[in-house]
MARLO-238029 format. One record per residue: x, y, z of N, C-alpha, C, O, CB in turn. Coordinates in steps of 0.001 Angstrom, whole numbers, plus 500000, padded with zeros to 6 digits. Glycine has a CB too. Example, Ala and Ser with C-alpha at 12.3 -4.5 7.8 and 13.67 -1.06 7.14 Angstrom:
513190494310507800512300495500507800513200496700507800514236496681508465511308495527509046512850497750507080513670498940507140512900500030507870513409501138508039514084499402505725
//
This chain:
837478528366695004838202527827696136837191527264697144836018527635697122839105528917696790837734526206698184836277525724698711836169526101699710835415525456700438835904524431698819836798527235700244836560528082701416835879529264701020835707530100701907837795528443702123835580529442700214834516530544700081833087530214700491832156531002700659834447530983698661833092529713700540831314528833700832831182528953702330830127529381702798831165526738700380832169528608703100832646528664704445832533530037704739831580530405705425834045528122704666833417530909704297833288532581704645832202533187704742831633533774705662833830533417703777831785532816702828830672533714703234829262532915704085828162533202703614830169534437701749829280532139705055828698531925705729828960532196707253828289532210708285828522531037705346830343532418706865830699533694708701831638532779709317831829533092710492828957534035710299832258531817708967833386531151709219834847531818709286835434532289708312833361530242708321835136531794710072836310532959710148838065532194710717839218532625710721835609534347711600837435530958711110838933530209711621839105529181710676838267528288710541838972529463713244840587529279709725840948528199709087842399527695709462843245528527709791840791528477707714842724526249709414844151525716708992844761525501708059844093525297707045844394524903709247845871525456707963846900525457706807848353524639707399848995525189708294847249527233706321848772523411706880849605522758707128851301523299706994852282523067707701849187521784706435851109524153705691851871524299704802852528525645704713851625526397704346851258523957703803853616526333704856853520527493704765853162528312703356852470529319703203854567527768705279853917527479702351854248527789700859852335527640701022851790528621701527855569526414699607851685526792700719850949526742700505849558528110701024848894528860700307851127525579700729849578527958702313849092529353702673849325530526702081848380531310701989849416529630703719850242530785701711850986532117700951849643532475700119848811533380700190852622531724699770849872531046699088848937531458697550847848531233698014847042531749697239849084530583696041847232530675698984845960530744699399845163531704700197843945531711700370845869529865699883845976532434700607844988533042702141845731534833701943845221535862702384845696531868704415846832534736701277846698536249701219846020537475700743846084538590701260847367536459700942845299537085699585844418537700698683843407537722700063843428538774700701843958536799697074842428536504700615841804536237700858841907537153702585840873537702702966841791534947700379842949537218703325842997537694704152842682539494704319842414540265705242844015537149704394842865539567703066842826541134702565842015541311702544841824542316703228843209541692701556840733540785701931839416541009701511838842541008702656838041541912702895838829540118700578839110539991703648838142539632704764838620539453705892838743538373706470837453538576704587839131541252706541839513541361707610839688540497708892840658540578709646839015542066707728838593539633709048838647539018710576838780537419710306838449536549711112837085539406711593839285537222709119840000535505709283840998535808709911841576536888710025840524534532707911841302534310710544842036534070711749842381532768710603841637532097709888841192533904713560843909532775710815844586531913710109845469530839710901846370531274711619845333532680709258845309529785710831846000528936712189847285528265711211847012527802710104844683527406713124848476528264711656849766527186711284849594525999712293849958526030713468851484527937711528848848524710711517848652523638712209850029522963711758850310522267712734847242522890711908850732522843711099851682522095710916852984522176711344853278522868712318851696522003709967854095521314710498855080521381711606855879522653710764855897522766709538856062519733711991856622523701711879857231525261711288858344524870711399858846524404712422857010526782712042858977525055710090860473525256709846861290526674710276861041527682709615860630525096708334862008526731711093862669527457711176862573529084709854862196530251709957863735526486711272863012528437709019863254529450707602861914529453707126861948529715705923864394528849706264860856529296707487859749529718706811859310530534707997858095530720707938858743528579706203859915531135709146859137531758709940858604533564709473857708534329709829859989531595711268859875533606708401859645535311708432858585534933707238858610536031706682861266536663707991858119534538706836856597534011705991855532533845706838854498534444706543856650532525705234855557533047707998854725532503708859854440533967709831853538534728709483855450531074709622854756534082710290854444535704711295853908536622710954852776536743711421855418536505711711854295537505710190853104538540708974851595537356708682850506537927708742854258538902706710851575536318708484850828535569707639849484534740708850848293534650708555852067534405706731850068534266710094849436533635711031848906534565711804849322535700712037850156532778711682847772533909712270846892534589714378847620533474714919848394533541715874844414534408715000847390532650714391847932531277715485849221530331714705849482530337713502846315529939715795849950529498715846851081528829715413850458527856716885850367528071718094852880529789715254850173526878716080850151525034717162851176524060717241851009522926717689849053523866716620852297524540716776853100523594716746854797524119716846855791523926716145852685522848715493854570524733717872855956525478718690856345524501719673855946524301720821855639527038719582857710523618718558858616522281719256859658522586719620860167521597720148858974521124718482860409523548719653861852523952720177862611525132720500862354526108719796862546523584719488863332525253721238863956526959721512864187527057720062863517527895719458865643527311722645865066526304719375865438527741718506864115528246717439864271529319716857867002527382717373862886527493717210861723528230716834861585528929717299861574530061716815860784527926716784861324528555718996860943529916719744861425531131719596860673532099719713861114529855720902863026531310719256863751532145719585863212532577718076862455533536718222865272531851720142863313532273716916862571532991715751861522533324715769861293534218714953862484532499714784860723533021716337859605533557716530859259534978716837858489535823716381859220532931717291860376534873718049860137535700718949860548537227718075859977538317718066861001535251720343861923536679717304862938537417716827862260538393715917862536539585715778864001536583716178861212537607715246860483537597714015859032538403714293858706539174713391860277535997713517858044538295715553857355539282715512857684540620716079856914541580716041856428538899715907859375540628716829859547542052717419859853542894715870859610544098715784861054542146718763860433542070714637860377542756713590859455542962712812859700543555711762861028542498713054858250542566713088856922542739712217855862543504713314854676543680713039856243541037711613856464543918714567855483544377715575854444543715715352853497544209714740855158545734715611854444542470715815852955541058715578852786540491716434853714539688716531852982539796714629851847540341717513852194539024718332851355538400717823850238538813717512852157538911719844852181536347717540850825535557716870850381534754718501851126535038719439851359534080715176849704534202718663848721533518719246849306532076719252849119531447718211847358533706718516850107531334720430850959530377719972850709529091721361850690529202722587852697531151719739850575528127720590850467526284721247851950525694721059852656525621720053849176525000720091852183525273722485853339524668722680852997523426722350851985523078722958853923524813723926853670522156721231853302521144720806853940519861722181855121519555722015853878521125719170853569519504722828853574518358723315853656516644722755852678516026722333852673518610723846855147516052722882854935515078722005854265513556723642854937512789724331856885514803720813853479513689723610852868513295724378852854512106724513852692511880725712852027513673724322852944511073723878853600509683723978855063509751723807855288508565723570853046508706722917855787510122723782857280510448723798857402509487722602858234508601722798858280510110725311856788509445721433857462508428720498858497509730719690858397510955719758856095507393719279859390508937719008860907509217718811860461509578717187861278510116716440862232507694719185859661509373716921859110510082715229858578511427715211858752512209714276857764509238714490857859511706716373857317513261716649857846514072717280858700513890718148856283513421717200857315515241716847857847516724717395857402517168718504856217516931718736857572517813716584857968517720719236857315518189720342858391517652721552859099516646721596855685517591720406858183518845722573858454519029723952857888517664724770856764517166724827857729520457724449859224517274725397858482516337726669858246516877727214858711517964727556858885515453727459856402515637727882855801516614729172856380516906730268855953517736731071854742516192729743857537516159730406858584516457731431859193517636731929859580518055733020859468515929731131859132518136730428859880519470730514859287521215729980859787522302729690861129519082729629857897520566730100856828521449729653857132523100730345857141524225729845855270520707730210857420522442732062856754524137733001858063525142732401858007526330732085856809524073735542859249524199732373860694524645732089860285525645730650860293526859730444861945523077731756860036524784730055860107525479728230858962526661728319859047527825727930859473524019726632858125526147728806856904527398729010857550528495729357857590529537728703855738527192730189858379528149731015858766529701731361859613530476730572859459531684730746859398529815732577860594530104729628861595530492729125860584531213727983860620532435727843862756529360728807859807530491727292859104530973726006858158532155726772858351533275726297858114529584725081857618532125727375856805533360727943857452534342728613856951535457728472855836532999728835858786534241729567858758535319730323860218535797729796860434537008729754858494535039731963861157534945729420862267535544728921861907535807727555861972537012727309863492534755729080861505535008726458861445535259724893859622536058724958859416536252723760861659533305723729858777536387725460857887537127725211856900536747724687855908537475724676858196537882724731856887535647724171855591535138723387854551534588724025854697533816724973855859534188722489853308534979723508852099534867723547851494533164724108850834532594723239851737535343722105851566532855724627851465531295724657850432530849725576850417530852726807852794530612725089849261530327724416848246530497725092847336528823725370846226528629725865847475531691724245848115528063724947847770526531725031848989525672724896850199525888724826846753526093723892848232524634724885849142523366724416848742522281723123847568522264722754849216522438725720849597521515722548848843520967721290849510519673721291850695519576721609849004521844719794848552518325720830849454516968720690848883516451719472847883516999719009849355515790721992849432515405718872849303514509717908849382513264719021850521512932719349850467514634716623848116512459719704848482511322720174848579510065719098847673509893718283847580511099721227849580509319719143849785508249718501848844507494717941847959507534718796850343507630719116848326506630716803847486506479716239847612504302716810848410503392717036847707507332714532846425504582716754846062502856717510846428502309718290846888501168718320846202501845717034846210503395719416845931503597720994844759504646721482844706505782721012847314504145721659843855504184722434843253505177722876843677506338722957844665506525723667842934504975723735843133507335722338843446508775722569843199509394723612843769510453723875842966509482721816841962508634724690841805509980725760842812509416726807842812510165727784839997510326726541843433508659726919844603508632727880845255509906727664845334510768728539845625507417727664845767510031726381846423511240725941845607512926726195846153513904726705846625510903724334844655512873725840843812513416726040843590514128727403843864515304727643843104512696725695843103513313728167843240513412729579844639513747730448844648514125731620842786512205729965845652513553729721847318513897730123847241515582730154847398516424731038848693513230728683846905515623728671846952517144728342846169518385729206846724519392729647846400517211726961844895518076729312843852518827729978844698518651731220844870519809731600842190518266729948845210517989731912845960517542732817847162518854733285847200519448734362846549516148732193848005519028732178849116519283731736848658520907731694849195521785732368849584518404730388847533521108730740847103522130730662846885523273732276847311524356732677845964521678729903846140522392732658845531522832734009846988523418734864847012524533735385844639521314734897847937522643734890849263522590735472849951523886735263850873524414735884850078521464734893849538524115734636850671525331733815850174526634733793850789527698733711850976525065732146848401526302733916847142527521733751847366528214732619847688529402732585847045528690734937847143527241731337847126527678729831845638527866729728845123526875730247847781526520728654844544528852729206843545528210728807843089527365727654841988526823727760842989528868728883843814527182726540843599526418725210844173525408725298845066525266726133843987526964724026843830524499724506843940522842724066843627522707722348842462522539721987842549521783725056844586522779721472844551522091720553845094520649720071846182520183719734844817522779720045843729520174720217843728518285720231842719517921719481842014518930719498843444517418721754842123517049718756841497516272717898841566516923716363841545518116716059840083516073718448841643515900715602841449515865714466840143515142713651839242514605714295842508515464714206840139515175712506838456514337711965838667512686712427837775511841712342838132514368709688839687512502712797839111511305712844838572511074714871837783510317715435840483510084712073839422512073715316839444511732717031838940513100718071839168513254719271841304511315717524838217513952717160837503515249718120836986514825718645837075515209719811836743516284717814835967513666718382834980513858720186835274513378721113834442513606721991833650513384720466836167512713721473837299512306722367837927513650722955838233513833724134838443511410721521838050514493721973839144515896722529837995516670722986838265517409723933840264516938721166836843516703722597836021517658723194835396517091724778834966517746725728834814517964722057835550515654724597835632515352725722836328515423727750835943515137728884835707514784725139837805516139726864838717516781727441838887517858726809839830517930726021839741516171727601837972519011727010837978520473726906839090521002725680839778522021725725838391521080728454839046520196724817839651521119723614839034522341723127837894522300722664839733520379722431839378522908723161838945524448722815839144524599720928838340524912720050840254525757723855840479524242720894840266524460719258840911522633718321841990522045718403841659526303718691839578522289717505839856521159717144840713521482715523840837522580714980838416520259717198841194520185715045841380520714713554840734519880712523841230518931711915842877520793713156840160520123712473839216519249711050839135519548710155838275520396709921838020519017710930840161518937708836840163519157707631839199518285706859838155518553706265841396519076707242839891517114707056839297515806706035837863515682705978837393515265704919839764514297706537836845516056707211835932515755707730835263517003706486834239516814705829835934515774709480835987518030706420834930518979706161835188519010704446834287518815703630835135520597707103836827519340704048837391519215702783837640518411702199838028518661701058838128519571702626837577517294702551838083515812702139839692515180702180840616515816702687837688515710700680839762514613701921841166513957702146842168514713700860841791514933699709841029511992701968843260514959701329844047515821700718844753515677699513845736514951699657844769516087701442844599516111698377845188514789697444847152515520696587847822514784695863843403514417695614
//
C-alpha cells in the first residue's frame, strides 16, 4: 500500500474521499498504528455516517443540519467526538456543497451549542479559474469572525496560496500519490 512508506516515516495525518473506500483501507491500518489521524475530506452522505464516526478524527465537509444532526446523533452512540470543518461554499456557485457565508455564525451556533459538536474550522473548494486567494482571504476572514482556529483550504494544485492565508490543514493527494485512477 503506498502509505506505508509515509507511516513508517512518522506521518500520521491522512485523507480519504470515500467512505467505502476508507473502510478497506485504514482499518487494519488504524489498529496497528495507534496515532493515525484519519481525515473525511469528501463529501458525507448522510447513511454512511454510522461508518464515518467510529472510523474518522476529522470530518471537512459538514454541509447541512441534517448531517449535523447525524453526526451528532451518531457520536453520542459511539461515545466519539470527531474533530469537524464546517464546509463553506464560498463562491455561492449552485454545483457545490456547503453553507453560505451568509449564514455561517447562524449554522455554527446551532452545530456547536445546541447539537454539541466539536467544530473546530472551516473548509472551501474555491471555484477553479479564478484566483483563489480572493477566496482564500474571505475565509481566514470568516474564520477570524467566528474565532475558529483551523482552515482547511488548498489542494495540490492551490496550497501555497492557502498557506498564504493561514491554512492550518492542506489536502494534498495528487501531489504526493498521484492522480487517482
Amino acid at each position: 500500500m503506498q502509505v506505508m512508506p509515509l507511516i513508517n516515516h512518522g506521518h500520521i495525518h491522512f485523507g480519504e474521499n470515500k467512505v467505502k473506500e476508507a473502510i478497506e483501507k485504514w482499518i487494519d491500518i488504524k489498529n496497528n498504528f495507534e496515532n493515525i489521524k484519519l481525515h473525511m475530506v469528501g463529501k458525507l452522505q448522510t447513511n454512511k455516517v454510522k461508518y464515518a464516526v467510529p472510523l474518522f478524527d476529522y470530518i471537512h465537509s459538514l454541509d447541512n443540519l441534517k448531517l449535523a444532526e447525524k453526526i451528532a446523533n451518531e457520536q453520542s452512540k459511539k461515545n466519539k467526538k470527531v474533530k469537524i470543518f464546517i464546509q463553506i461554499n464560498i463562491a455561492n456557485e449552485s454545483q457545490k456543497s456547503g453553507i453560505q457565508k451568509e449564514k455561517i455564525e447562524n449554522f455554527y451556533k446551532v452545530c456547536h451549542e445546541d447539537l454539541g459538536l466539536n467544530i473546530i474550522g472551516l473548509m472551501c473548494l474555491p471555484p477553479k479559474n479564478i484566483s483563489d486567494e480572493i477566496y482564500f482571504s474571505e475565509m481566514f476572514d470568516l474564520s477570524r469572525k467566528i474565532k475558529l482556529p483551523d482552515l482547511s483550504m488548498g489542494m495540490s494544485n492551490d496550497y501555497l496560496n492557502a498557506i498564504k492565508y493561514r491554512s492550518t490543514f492542506l489536502r494534498i493527494g495528487s501531489k504526493i500519490f498521484g492522480n487517482r485512477v
